[in-house]
C-alpha positions as a Markdown table, in Angstrom:
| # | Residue | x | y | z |
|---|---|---|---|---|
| 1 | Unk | 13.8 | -12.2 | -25.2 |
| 2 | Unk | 14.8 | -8.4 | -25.2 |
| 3 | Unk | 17.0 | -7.0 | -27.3 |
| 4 | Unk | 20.2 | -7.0 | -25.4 |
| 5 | Unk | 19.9 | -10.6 | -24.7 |
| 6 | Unk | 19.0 | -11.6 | -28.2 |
| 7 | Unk | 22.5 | -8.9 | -29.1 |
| 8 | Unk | 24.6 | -11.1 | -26.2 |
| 9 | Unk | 23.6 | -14.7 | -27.4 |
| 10 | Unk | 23.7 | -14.0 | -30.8 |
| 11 | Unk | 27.4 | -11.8 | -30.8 |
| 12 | Unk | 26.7 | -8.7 | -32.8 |
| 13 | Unk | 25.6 | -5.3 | -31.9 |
| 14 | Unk | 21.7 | -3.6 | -30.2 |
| 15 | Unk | 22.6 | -1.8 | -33.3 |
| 16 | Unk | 22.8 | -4.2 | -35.7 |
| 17 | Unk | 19.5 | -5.9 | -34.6 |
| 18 | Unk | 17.7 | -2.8 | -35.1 |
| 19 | Unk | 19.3 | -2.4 | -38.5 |
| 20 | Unk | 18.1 | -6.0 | -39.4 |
| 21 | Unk | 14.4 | -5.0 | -38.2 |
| 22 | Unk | 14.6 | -1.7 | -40.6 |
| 23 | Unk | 15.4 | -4.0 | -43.1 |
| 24 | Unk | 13.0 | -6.8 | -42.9 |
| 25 | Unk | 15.2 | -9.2 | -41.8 |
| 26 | Unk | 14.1 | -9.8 | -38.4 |
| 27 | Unk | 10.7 | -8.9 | -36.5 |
| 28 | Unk | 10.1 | -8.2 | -33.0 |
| 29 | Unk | 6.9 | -7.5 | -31.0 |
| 30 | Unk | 6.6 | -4.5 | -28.3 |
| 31 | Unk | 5.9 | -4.4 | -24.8 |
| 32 | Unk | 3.7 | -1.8 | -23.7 |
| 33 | Unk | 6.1 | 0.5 | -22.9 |
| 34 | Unk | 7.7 | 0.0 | -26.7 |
| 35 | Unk | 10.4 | -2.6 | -26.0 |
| 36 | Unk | 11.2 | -5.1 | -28.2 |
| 37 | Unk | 10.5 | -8.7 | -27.8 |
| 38 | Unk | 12.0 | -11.2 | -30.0 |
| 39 | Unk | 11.0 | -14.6 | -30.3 |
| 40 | Unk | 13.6 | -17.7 | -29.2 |
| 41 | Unk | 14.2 | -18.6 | -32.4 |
| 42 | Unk | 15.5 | -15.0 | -33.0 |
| 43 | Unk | 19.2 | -15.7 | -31.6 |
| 44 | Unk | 19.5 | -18.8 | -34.3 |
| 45 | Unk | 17.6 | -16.3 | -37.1 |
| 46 | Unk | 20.5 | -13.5 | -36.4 |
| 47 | Unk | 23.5 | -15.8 | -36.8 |
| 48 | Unk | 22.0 | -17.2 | -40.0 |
| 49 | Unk | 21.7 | -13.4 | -40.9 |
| 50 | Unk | 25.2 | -13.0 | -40.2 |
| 51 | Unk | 26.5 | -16.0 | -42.0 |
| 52 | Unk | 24.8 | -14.9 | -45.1 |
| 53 | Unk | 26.6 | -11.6 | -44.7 |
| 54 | Unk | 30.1 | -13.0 | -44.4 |
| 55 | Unk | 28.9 | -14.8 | -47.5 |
| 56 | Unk | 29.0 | -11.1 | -49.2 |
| 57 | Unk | 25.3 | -11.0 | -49.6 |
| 58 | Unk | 23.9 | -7.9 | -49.6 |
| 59 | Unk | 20.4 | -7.2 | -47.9 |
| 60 | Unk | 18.0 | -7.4 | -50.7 |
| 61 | Unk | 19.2 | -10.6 | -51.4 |
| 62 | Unk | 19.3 | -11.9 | -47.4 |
| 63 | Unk | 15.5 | -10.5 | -47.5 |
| 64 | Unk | 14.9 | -13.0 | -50.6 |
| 65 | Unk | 16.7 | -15.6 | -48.9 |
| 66 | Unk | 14.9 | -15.6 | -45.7 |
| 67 | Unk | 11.6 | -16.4 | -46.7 |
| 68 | Unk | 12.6 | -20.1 | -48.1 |
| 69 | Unk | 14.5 | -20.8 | -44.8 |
| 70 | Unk | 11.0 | -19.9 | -43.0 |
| 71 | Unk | 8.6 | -22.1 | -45.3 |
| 72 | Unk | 10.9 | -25.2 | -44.7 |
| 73 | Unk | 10.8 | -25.2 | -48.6 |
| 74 | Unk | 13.1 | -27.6 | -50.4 |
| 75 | Unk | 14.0 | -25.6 | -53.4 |
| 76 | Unk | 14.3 | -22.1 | -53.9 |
| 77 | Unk | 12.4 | -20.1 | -56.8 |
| 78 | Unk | 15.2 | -20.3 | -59.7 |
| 79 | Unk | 15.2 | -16.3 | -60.0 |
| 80 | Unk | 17.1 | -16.7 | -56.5 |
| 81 | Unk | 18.9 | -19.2 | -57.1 |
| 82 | Unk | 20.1 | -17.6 | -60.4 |
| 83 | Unk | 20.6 | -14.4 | -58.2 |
| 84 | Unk | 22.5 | -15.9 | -55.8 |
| 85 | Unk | 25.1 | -17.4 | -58.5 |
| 86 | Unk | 25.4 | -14.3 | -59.8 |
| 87 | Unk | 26.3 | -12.6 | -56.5 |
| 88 | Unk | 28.8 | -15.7 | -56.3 |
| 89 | Unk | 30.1 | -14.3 | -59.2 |
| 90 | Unk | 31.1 | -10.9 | -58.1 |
| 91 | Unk | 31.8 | -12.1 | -54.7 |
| 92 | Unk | 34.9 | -14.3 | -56.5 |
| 93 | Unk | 35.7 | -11.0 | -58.6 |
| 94 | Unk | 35.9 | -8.8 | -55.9 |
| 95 | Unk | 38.0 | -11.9 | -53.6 |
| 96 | Unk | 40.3 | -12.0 | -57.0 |
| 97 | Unk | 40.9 | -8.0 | -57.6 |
| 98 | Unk | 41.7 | -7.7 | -54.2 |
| 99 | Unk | 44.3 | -11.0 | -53.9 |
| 100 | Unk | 45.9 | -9.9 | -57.0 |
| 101 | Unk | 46.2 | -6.7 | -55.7 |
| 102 | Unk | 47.8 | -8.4 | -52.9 |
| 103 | Unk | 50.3 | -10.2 | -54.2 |
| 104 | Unk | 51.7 | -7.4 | -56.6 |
| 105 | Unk | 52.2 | -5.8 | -53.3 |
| 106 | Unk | 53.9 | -7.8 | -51.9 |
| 107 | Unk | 56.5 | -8.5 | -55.5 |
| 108 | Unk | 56.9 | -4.9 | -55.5 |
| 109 | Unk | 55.6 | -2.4 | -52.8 |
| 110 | Unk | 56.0 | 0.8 | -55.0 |
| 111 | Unk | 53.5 | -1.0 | -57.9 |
| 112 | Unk | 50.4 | 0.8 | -58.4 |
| 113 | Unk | 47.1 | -1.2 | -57.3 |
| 114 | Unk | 43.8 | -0.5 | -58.5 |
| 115 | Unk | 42.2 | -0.9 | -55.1 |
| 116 | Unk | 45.0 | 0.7 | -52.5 |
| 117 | Unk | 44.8 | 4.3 | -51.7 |
């Protein structure tokens, strides 16, 4: 598939497809000419990219990530596992600070917030 098909199936950007290649997360081949290529299973690969995303995982822990889903493996190593809990934790800090931050907005609009500008 070429890249604008793989962008149009999948729902993101030619941009963020090349972003994902740059980071490891996704491979294509090249045509002679230098197009990309991607495999089939690249539109189902890019949406589980995205998911992990809106999970609040960063890259470097997507790249980790990625490799289990690949082997089929049942368990991941426990240094990912424990990595991923602690991203859970700062995920739910982050979603906290910026409820709370909410909501004493809303009681009072003239309250200073630690995370509004």
């Amino acid at each position: 598939m070429r890249i604008g098909e793989v962008a149009e199936k999948a729902g993101v950007s030619v941009r963020a497809l090349r972003y994902y290649e740059e980071q490891g997360l996704l491979q294509a081949g090249r045509s002679p000419g230098g197009q990309r290529h991607y495999p089939d299973t690249a539109v189902g690969r890019v949406r589980l990219i995205q998911q992990l995303y809106a999970a609040g995982l960063p890259s470097r822990v997507v790249r980790k990530v990625l490799p289990c889903v690949d082997s089929g493996e049942e368990k991941a190593p426990p240094a990912l596992l424990d990595q991923m809990a602690a991203e859970r934790v700062r995920v739910d800090q982050r979603i906290t600070d910026l409820l709370d931050d909410v909501i004493a907005i809303a009681r009072d609009p003239d309250s200073d917030c630690s995370h509004v500008e």
